[in-house]
N, C-alpha and C positions, 0 to 999 in steps of 0.2 A: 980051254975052258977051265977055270976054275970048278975046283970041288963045290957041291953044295952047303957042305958045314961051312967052308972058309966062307964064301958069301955071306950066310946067315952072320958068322962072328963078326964079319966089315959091318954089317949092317948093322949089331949091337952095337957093336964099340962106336958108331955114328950115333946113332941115337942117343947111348951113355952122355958122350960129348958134347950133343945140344942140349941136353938135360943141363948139363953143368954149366953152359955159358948160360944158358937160361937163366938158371937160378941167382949164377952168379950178381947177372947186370939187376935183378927182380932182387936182391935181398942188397944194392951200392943205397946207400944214404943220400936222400935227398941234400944238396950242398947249397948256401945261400949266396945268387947270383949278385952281381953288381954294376954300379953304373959307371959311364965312365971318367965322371966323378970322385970316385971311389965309395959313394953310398951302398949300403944294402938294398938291393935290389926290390921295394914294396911295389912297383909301379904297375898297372891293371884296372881293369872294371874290378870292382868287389862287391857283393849285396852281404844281405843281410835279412831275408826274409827266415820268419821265426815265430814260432807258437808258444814258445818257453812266456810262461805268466812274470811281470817284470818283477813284484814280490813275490814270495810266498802265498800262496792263495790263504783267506782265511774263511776256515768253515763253520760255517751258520746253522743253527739247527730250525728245521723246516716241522710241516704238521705233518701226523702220524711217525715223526720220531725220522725222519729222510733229513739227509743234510744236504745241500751246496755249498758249492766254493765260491767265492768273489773273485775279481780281480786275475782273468782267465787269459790273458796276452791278445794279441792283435788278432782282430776278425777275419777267418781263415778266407772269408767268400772271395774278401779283398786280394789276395794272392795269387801271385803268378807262379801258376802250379807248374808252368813248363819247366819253370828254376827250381837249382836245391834250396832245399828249404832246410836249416841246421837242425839237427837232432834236438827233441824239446827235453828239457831241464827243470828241474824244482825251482829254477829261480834265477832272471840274472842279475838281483841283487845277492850278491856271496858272501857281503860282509855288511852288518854282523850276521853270525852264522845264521838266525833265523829268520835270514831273509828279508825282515823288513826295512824298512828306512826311520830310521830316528828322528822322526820331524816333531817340533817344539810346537804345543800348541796354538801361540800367538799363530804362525804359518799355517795352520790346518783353519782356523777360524776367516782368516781371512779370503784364503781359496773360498771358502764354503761362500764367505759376503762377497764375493767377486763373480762368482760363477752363478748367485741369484741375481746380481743387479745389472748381469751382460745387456741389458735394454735401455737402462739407463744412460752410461756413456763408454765408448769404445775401449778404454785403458781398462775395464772391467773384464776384456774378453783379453785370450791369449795371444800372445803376439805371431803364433802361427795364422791363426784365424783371422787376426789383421794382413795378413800377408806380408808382416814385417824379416822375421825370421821364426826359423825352426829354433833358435836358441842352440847354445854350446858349451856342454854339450848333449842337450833334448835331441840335436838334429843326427847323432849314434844312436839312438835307441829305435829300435825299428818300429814302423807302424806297420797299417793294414797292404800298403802299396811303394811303391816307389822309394824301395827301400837300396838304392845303386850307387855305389860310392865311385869317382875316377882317379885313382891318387899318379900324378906326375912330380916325377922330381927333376931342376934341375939345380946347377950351381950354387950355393947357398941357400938353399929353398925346396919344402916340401910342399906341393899342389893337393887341397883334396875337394874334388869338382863334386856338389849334393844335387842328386835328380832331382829331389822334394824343396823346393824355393829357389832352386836353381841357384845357390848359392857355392861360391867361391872362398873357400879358406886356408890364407898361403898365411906359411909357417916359414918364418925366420929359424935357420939352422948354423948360422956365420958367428953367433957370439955376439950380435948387436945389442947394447941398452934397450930398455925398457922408456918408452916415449914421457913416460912419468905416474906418478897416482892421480894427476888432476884430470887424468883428459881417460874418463871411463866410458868405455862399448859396451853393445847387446852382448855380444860373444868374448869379451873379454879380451885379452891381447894374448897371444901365444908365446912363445917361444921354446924352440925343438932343439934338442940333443940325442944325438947317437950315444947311449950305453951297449957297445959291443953290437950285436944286429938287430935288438930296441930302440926304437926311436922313442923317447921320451917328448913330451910335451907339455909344458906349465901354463897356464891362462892364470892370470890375475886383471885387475881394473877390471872391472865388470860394471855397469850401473845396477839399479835395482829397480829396473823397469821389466825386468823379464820374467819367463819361467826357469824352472830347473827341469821340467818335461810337460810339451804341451802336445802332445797324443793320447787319446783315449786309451791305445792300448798300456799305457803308464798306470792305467788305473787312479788310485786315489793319491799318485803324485801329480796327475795333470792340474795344474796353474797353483800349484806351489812357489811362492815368491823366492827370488834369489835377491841375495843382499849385496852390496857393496865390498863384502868382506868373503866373499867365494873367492873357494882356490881351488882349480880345478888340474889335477894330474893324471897322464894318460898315457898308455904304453900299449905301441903296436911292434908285435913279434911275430914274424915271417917264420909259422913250423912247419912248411912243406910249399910245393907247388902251388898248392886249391887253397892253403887257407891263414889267415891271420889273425892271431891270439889278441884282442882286443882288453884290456881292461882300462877302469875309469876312477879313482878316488877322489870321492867331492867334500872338500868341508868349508863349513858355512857357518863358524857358532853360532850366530846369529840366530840360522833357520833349525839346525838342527844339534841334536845333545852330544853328538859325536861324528866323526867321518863316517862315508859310508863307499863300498866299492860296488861299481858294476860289472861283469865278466860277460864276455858271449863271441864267438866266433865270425870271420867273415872270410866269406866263401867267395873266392876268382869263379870270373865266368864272363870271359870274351865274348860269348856270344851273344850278351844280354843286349840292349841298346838303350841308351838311353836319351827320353824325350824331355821336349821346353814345358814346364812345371808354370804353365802363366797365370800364377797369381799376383792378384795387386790388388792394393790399397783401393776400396771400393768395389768389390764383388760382391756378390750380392749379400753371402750369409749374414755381415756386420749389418748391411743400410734396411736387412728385415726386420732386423733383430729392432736396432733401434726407431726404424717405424714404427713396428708393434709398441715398443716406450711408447713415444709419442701419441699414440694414439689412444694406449691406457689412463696417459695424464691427461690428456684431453675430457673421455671418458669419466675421469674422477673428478676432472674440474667443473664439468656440467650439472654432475650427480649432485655437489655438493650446493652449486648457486640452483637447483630446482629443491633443495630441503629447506633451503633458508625461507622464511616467512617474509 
């Protein structure tokens, strides 16, 4: 039989040793995986639920001298609390530093005449709300729900499947032309580059049918017109297992007096699932909306042939 000291010191000097393999594999560097392809490895469910207000909130002074803030990010009720939800932030607009968006007033007037005259005719409302698209890229910025992104890559081509319109957006990665300036989309036309384990992403041709964010929780950028002349730059970075460094630089002279960037993280989570998003053209919110029109001009047309003499 062994002595009882010797025992105890095996038993340290074991213990010492799983301490150390321990620490060792707990302090290795997460390293970025790859396809076999040879792409950086982005591929996963990812979300993006988030409370971070999209500007800067701006505070109002209330009675007896109390303030509020405006413009507070997405409605938490909406949330699926079983998922991480990213740590909230001053803002994820980051640039310019205070947050806001430099939008040019002609674009602030117009929203304001669009978003009164939703009754009138359907190009009034957002093209979410038509169920046309979330717009791109309105359809990054997270709302109150269904915020689940699927990115698959394969050969020449980045996949990214959107829970919210159930929309598909494949990104040419091969070096292909650009189909030309004549033939402009809602979402503009992509095309993707690897800088090092950044995949960079350029949208140009855009029409100027769309939003630049049509979610409430955008606040007082929701149905902000995008012009012809949007150019939208985007870079997803892989810094760990769980999450991808997202940013977005949009300039628009047109809309706004200078670029502007968005930041915010997105969080992997296999477990999430994600469901058929079945909107379409004709649901109901548009056909009440413009019933109620109809029904006011109606209304005013009666009103005014029971005044005439």
């Amino acid at each position: 039989m062994k002595p009882a000291w010797r025992q105890a010191t095996l038993v340290a000097l074991a213990l010492v040793a799983l301490w150390c393999t321990t620490g060792t594999v707990a302090a290795q560097k997460w390293t970025q995986g790859r396809t076999p392809d040879g792409q950086p490895d982005i591929q996963g469910i990812w979300i993006n639920f988030d409370s971070t207000p999209f500007e800067t909130p701006v505070v109002q002074p209330q009675a007896a001298g109390s303030t509020a803030a405006t413009g507070v990010g997405p409605a938490s009720e909406f949330a699926d609390h079983t998922h991480k939800v990213s740590q909230r932030r001053k803002a994820m607009v980051v640039d310019p530093p205070d947050g806001r968006v430099p939008v040019l007033k002609w674009a602030e007037d117009k929203r304001d005449y669009d978003l009164a005259h939703i009754p009138d005719a359907p190009e009034h409302e957002t093209p979410w709300v038509r169920c046309i698209t979330r717009g791109h890229p309105a359809g990054m910025f997270p709302a109150g729900y269904n915020n689940a992104y699927e990115f698959i890559q394969i050969p020449g081509f980045v996949v990214m499947v959107f829970e919210m319109i159930h929309e598909t957006r494949i990104i040419p990665i091969d070096g292909r032309p650009r189909l030309g300036e004549n033939i402009k989309q809602w979402n503009g036309e992509p095309r993707g580059r690897w800088e090092g384990n950044t995949l960079v992403v350029e949208s140009t041709n855009y029409n100027n049918k769309g939003s630049i964010a049509t979610s409430a929780a955008t606040g007082r950028m929701r149905g902000i017109p995008q012009s012809e002349q949007l150019h939208v730059v985007e870079r997803f970075t892989r810094t760990s297992a769980e999450n991808i460094e997202y940013t977005v630089t949009i300039t628009d002279p047109k809309v706004y007096s200078k670029p502007w960037t968005v930041a915010l993280p997105l969080n992997r989570d296999d477990t999430y699932q994600m469901f058929e998003y079945s909107c379409h053209e004709g649901n109901y919110a548009l056909p009440n909306a413009l019933s109620f029109g109809r029904k006011r001009d109606q209304e005013a047309a009666a009103a005014k042939t029971s005044s005439q003499p």
